[in-house]
KOLDO-84781 format. One line per 5 residues: number of its first residue (from 1); their letters; for each residue x, z, y of N, C-alpha, C, O. Coordinates in steps of 0.02 Angstrom, whole numbers, padded with zeros to 5 digits. Layout:
BEGIN
NUM> a> X/Z/Y/X/Z/Y/X/Z/Y/X/Z/Y  ...
This chain:
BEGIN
1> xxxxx> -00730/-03643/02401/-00696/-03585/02430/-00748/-03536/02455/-00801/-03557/02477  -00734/-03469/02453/-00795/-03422/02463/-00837/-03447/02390/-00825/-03491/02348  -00907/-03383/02401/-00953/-03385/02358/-01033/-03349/02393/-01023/-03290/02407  -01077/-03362/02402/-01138/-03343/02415/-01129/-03277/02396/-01084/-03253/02362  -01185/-03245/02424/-01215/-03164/02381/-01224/-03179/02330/-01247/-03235/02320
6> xxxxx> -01211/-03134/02278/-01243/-03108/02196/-01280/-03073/02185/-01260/-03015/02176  -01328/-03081/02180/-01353/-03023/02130/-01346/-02979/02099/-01353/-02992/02039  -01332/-02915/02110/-01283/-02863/02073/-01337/-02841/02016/-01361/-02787/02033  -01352/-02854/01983/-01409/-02805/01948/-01392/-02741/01892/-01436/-02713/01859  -01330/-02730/01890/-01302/-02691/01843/-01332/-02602/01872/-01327/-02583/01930
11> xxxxx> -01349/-02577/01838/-01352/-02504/01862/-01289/-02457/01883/-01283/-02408/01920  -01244/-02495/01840/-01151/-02447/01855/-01112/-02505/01846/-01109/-02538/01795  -01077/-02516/01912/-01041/-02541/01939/-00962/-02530/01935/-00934/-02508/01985  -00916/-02546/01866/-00867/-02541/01873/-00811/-02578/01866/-00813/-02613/01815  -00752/-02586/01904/-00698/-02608/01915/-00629/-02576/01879/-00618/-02520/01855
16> xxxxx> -00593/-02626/01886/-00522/-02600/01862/-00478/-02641/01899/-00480/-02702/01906  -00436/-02599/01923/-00365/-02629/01970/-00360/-02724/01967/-00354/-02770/02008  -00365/-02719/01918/-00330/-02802/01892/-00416/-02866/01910/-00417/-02927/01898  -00466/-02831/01935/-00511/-02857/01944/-00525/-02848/01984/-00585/-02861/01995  -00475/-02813/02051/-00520/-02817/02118/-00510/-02891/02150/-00467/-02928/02127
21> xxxxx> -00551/-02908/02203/-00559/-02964/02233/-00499/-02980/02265/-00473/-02939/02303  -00471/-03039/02255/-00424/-03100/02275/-00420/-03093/02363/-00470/-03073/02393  -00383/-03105/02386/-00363/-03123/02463/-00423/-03190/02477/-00456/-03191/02529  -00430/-03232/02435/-00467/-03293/02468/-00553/-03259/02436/-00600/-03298/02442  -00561/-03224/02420/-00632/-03203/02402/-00670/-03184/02469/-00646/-03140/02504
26> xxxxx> -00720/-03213/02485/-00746/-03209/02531/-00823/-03195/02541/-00860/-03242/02528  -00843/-03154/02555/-00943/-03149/02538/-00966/-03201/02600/-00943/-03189/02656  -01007/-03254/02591/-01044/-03288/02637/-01105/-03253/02636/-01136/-03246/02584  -01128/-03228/02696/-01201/-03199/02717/-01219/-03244/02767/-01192/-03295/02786  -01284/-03206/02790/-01301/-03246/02865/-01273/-03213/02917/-01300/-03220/02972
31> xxxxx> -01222/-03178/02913/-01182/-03130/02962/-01134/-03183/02977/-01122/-03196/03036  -01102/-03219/02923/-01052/-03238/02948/-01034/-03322/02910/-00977/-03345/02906  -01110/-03364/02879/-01102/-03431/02870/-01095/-03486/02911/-01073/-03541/02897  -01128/-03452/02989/-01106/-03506/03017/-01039/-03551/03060/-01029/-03605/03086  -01008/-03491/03047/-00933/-03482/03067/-00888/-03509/02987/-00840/-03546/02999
36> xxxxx> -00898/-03495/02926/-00869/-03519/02871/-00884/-03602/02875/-00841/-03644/02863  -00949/-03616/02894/-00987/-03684/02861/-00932/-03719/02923/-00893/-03762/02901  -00928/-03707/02978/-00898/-03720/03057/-00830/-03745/03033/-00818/-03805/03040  -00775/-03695/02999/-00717/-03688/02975/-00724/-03756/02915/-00695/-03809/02928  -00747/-03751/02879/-00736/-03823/02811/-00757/-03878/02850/-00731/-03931/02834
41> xxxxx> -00796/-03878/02897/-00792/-03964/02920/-00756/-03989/02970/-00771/-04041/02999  -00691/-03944/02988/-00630/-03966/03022/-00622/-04041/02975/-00642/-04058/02919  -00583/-04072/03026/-00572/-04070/03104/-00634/-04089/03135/-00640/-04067/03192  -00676/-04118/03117/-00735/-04158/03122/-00802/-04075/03175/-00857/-04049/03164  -00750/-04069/03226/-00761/-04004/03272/-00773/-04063/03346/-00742/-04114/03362
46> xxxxx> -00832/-04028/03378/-00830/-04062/03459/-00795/-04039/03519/-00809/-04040/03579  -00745/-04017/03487/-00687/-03965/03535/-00616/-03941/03500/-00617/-03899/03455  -00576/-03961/03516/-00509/-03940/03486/-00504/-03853/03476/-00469/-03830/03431  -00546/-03800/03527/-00521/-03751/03547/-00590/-03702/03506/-00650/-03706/03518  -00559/-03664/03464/-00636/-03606/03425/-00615/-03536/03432/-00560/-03513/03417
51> xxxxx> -00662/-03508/03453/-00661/-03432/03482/-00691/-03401/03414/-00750/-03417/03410  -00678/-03378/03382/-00712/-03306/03326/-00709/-03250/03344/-00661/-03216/03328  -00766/-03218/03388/-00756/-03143/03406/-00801/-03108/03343/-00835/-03125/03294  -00778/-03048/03377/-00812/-02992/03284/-00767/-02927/03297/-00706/-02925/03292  -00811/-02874/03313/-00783/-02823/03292/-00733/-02794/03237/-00718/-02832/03191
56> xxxxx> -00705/-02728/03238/-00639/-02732/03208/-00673/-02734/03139/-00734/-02730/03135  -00638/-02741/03090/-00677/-02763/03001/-00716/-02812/02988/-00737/-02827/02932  -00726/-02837/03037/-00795/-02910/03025/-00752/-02976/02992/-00766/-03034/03005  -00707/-02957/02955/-00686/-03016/02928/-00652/-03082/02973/-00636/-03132/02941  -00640/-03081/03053/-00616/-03135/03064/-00539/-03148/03042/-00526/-03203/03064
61> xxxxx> -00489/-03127/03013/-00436/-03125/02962/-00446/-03157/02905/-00416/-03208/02888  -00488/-03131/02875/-00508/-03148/02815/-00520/-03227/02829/-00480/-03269/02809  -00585/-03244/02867/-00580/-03314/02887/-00535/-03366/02879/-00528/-03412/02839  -00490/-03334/02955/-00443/-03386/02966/-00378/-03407/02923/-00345/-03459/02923  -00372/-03354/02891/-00311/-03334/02830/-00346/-03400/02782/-00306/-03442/02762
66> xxxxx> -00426/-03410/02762/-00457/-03447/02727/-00447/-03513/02732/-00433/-03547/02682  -00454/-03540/02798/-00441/-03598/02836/-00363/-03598/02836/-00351/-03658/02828  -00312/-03569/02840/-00249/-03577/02830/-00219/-03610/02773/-00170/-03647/02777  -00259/-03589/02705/-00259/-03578/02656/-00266/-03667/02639/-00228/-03709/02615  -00328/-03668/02664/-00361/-03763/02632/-00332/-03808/02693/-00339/-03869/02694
71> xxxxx> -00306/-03781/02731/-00296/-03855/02788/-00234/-03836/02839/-00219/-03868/02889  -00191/-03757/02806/-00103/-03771/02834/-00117/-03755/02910/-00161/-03777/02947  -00063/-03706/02922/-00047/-03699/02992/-00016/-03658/03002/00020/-03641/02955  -00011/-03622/03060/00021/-03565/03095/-00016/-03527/03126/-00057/-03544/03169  -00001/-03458/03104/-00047/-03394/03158/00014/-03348/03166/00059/-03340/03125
76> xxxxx> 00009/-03320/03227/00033/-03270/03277/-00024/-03239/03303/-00081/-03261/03309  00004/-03172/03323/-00021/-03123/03328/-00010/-03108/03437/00037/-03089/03472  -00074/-03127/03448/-00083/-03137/03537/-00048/-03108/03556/-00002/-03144/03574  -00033/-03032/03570/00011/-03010/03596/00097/-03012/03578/00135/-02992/03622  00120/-03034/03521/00167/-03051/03503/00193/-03107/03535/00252/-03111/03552
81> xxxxx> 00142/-03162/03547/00173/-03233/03553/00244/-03224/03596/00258/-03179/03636  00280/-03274/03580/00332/-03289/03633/00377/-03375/03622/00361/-03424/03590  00442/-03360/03668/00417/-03429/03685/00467/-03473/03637/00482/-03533/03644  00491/-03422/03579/00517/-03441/03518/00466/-03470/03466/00485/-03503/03417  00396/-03455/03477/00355/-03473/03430/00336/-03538/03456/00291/-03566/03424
86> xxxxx> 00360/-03574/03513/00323/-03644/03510/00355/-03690/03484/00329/-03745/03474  00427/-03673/03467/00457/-03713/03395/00409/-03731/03354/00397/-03790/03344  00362/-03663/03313/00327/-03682/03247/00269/-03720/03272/00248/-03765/03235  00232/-03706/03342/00178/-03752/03370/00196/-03810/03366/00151/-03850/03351  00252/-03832/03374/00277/-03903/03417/00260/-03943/03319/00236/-03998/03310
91> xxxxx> 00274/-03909/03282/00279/-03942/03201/00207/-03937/03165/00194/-03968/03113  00164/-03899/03194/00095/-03888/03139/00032/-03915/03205/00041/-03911/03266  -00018/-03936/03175/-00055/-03949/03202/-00137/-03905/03214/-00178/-03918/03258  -00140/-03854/03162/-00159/-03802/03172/-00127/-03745/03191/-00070/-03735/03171  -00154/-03706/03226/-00142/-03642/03283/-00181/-03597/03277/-00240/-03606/03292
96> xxxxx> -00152/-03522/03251/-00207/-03471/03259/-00172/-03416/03305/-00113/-03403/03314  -00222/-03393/03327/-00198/-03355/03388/-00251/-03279/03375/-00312/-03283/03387  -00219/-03213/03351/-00241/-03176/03320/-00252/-03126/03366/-00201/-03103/03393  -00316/-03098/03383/-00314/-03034/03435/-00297/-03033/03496/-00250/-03004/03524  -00353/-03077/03523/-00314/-03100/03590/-00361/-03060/03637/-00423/-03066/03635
101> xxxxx> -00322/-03014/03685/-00357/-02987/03747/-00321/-02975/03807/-00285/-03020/03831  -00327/-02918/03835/-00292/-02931/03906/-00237/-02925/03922/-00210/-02941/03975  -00214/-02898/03869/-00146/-02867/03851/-00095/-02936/03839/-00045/-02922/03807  -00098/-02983/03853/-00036/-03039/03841/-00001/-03064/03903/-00007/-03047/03961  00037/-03108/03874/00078/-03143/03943/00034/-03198/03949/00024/-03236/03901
106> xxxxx> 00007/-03205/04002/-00070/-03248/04017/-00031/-03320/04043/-00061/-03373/04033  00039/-03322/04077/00062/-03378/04096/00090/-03412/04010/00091/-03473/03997  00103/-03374/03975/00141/-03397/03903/00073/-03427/03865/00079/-03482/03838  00020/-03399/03861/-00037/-03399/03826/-00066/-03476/03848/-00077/-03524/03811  -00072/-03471/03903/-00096/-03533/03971/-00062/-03590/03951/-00090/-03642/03934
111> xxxxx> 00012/-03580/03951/00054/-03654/03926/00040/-03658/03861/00052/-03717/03849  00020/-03629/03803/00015/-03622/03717/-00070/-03677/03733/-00076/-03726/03695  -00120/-03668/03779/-00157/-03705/03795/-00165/-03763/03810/-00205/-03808/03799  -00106/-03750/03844/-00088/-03840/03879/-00077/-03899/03821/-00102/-03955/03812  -00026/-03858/03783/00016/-03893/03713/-00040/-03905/03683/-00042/-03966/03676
116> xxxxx> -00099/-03876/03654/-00143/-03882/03622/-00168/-03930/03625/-00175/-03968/03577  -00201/-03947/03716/-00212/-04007/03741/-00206/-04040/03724/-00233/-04068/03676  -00146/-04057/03773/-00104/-04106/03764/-00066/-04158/03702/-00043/-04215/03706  -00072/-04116/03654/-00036/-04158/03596/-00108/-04145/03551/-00103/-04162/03492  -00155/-04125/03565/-00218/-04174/03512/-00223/-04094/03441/-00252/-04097/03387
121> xxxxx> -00190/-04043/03467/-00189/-04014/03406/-00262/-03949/03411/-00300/-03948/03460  -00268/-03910/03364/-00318/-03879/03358/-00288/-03799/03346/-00251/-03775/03302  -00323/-03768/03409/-00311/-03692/03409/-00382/-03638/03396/-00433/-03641/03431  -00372/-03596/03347/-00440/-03547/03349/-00402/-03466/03352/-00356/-03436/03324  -00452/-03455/03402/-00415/-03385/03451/-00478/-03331/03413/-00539/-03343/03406
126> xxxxx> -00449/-03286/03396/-00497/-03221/03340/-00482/-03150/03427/-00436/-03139/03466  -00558/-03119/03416/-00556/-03076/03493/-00624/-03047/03439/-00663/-03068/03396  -00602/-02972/03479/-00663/-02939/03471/-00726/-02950/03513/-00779/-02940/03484  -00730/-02971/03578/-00778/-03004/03614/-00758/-03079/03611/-00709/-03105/03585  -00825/-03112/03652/-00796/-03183/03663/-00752/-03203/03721/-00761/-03191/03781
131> xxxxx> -00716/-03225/03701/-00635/-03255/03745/-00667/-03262/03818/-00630/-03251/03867  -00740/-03280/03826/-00750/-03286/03889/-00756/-03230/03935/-00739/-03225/03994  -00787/-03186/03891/-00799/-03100/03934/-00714/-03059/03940/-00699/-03007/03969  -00671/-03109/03902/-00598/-03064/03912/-00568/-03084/03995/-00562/-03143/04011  -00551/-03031/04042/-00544/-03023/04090/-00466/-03037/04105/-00426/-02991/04117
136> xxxxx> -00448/-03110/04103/-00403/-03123/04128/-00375/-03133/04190/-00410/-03169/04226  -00323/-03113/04214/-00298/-03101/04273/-00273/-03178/04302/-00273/-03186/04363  -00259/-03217/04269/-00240/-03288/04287/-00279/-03328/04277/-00299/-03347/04222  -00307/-03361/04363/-00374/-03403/04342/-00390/-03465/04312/-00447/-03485/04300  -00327/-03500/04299/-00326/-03552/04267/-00327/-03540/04186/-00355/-03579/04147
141> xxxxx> -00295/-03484/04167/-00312/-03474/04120/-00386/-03462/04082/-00405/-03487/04029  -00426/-03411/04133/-00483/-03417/04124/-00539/-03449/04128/-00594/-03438/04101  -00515/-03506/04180/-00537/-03562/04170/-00533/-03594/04121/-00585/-03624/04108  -00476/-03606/04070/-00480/-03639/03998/-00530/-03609/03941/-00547/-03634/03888  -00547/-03547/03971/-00578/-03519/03905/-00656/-03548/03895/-00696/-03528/03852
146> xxxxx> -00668/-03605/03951/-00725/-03619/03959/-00730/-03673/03912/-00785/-03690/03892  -00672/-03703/03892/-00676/-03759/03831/-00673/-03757/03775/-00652/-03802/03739  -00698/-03686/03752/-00677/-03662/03688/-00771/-03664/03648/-00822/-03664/03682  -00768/-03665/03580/-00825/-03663/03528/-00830/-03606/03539/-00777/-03577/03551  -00892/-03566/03538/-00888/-03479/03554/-00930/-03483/03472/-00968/-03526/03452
151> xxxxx> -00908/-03425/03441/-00949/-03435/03376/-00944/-03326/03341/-00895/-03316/03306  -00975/-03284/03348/-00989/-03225/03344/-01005/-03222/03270/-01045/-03260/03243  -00960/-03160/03230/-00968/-03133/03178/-01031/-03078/03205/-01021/-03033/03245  -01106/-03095/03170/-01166/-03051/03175/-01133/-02956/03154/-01080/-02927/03147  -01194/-02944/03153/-01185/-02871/03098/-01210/-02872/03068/-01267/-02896/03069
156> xxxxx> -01173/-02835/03007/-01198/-02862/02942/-01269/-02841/02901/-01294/-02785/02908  -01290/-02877/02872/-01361/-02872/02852/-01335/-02844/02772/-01283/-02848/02739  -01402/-02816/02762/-01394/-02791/02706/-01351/-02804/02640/-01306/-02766/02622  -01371/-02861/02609/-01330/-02892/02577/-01240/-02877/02575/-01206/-02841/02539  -01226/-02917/02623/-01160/-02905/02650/-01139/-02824/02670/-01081/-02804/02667
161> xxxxx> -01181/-02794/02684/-01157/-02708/02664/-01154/-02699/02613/-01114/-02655/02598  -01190/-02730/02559/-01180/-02698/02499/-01138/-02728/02474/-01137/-02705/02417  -01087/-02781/02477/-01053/-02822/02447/-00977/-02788/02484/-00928/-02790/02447  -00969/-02759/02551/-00922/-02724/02577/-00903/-02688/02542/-00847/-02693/02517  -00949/-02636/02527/-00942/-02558/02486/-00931/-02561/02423/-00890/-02523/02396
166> xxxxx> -00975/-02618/02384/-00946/-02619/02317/-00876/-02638/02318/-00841/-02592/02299  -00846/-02690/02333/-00780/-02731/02327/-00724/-02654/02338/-00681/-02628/02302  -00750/-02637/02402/-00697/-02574/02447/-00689/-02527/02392/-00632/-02527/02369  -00726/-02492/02368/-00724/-02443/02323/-00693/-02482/02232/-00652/-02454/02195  -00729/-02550/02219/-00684/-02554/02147/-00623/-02585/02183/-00597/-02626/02144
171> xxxxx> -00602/-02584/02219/-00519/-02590/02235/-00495/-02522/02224/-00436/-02520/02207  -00526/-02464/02229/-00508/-02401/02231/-00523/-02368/02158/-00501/-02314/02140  -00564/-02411/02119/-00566/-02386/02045/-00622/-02342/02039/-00618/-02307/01988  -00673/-02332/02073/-00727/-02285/02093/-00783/-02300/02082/-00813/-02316/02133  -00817/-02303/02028/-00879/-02309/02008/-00956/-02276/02026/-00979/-02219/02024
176> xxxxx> -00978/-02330/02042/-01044/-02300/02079/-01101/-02361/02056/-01103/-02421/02043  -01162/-02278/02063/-01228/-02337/02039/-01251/-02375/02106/-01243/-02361/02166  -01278/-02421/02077/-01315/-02472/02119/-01355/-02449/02181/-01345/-02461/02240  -01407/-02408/02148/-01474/-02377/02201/-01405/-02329/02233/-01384/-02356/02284  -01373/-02278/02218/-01318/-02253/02291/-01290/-02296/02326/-01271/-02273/02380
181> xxxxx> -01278/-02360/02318/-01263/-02385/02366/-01325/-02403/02415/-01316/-02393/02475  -01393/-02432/02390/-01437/-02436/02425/-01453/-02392/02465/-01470/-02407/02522  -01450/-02316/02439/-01459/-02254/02472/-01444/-02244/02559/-01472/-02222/02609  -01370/-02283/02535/-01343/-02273/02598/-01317/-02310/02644/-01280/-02294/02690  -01352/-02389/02621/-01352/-02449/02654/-01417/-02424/02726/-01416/-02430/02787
186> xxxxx> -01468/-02392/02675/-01526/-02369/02750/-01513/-02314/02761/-01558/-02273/02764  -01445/-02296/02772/-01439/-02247/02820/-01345/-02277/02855/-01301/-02245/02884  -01347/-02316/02845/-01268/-02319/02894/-01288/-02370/02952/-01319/-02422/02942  -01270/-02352/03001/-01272/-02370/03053/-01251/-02477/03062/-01197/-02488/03036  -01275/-02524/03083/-01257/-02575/03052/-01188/-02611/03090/-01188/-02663/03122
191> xxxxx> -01133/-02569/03077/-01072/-02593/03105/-01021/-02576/03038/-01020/-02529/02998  -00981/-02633/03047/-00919/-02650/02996/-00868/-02579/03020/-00857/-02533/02979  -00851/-02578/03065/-00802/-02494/03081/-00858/-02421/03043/-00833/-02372/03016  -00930/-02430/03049/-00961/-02363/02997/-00956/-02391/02940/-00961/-02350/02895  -00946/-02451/02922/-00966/-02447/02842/-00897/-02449/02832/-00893/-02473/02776
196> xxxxx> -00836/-02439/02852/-00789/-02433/02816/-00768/-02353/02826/-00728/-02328/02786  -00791/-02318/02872/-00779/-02263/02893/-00804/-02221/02814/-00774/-02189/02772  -00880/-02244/02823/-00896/-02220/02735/-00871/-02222/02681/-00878/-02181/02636  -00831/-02288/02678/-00779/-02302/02617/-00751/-02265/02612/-00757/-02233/02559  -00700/-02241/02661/-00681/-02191/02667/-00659/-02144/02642/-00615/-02128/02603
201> xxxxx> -00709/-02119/02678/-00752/-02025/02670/-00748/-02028/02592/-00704/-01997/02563  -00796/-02067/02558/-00808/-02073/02463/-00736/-02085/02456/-00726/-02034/02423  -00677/-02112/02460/-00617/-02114/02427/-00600/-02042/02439/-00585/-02004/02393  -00603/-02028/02490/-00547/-01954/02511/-00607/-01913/02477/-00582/-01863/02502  -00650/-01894/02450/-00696/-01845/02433/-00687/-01862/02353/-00696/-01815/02314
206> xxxxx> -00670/-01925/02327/-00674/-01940/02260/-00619/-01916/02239/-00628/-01888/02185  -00554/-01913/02261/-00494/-01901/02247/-00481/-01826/02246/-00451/-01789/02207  -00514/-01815/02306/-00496/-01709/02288/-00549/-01695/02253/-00526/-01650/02218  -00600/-01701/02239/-00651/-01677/02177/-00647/-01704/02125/-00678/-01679/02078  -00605/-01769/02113/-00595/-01820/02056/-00662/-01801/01981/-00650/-01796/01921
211> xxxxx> -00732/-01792/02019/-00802/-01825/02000/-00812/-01900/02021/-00782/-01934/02062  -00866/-01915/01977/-00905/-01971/01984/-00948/-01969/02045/-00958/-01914/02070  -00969/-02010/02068/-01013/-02029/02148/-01056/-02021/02134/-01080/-02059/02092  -01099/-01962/02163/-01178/-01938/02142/-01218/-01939/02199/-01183/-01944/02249  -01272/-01937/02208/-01320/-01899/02277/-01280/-01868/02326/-01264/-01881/02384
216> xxxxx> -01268/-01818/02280/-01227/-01755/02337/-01183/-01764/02371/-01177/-01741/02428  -01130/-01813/02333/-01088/-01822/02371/-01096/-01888/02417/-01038/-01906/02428  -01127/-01918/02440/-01156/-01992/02457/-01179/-01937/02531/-01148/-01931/02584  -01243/-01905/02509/-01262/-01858/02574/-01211/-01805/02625/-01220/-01786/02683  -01157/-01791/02576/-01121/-01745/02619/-01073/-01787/02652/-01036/-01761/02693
221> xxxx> -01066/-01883/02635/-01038/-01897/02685/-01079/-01934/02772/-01065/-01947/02830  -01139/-01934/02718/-01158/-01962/02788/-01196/-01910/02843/-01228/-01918/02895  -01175/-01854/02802/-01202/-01782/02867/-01259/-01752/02847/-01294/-01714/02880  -01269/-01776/02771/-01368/-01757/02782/-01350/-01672/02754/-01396/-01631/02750
């Protein structure tokens, strides 16, 4: 499941609708293997409880959707939870708990903890920081967050930028050479919210000029 970096060595890079990347396609970098390698050797974890923080686009979805995929469960969405969803807890033994910050019912969240506990099952909570820096108002709650695996989606290294931008754009049917993407791998800032911001920019600029991706247009999105 997943696949390492490739080697792109093609000079023009093109896609067609029926060949963009799969829901379970996943790029393993060093941004984000040690959290994949973490995920396949469930259960065989020294803690029932795994934190995946990562800024917005860093793939923790992608992840856990992955792990859903090979080993079954249930995810809800943190601020959604309620107390109709511990029906589906009470039946699966995996638990995902999606976007969790300050914004929840911290006594509902707190008992979804307990259950976890208590019946032996396994919960992984996805946060843009780590669960521990989230400023919960109920101290027992935040006291639990101290038993959790803390495990951080990096930023992404080269590689994995270039594997973003290609995929993003042949989903969009948009052909581009190799060295433009390099172009503008050393110049984007190294966060998953700019490199999609760029995706972007090249879709909405490809579509009203409906040209091919050149210099010019590569520079006029990143300001030069």
């Amino acid at each position: 499941m997943g696949f390492k970096m490739r080697d792109f060595n093609q000079q023009i890079i093109r896609f067609d609708n029926e060949q963009s990347f799969r829901f379970d396609d996943f790029y393993i970098s060093k941004s984000n293997s040690h959290i994949f390698d973490l995920l396949e050797k469930w259960p065989k974890w020294n803690k029932n409880f795994l934190n995946i923080s990562g800024e917005k686009f860093s793939g923790k979805s992608h992840l856990v959707n992955i792990f859903l995929k090979k080993f079954k469960g249930v995810s809800f969405e943190a601020n959604l939870f309620n107390n109709e969803n511990f029906k589906e807890v009470k039946i699966h033994q995996n638990i995902i708990l999606e976007n969790i910050n300050e914004n929840i019912d911290e006594k509902l969240i707190y008992t979804l903890f307990n259950i976890i506990d208590q019946d032996n099952k396994y919960l992984i909570v996805t946060s843009k920081k780590p669960i521990v820096e989230i400023k919960f108002k109920l101290q027992d709650l935040k006291s639990r967050t101290k038993n959790f695996i803390l495990q951080s989606i990096e930023k992404p290294d080269d590689e994995l930028m270039f594997a973003l931008i290609l995929k993003n754009l042949s989903d969009r049917q948009i052909s581009i050479e190799k060295k433009l993407i390099n172009y503008a791998i050393n110049r984007i800032e190294r966060s998953y919210s700019k490199i999609f911001d760029f995706i972007y920019k090249i879709d909405e600029i490809s579509l009203k000029k409906k040209k091919s991706i050149d210099l010019k247009i590569i520079k006029e999105v990143l300001g030069e």
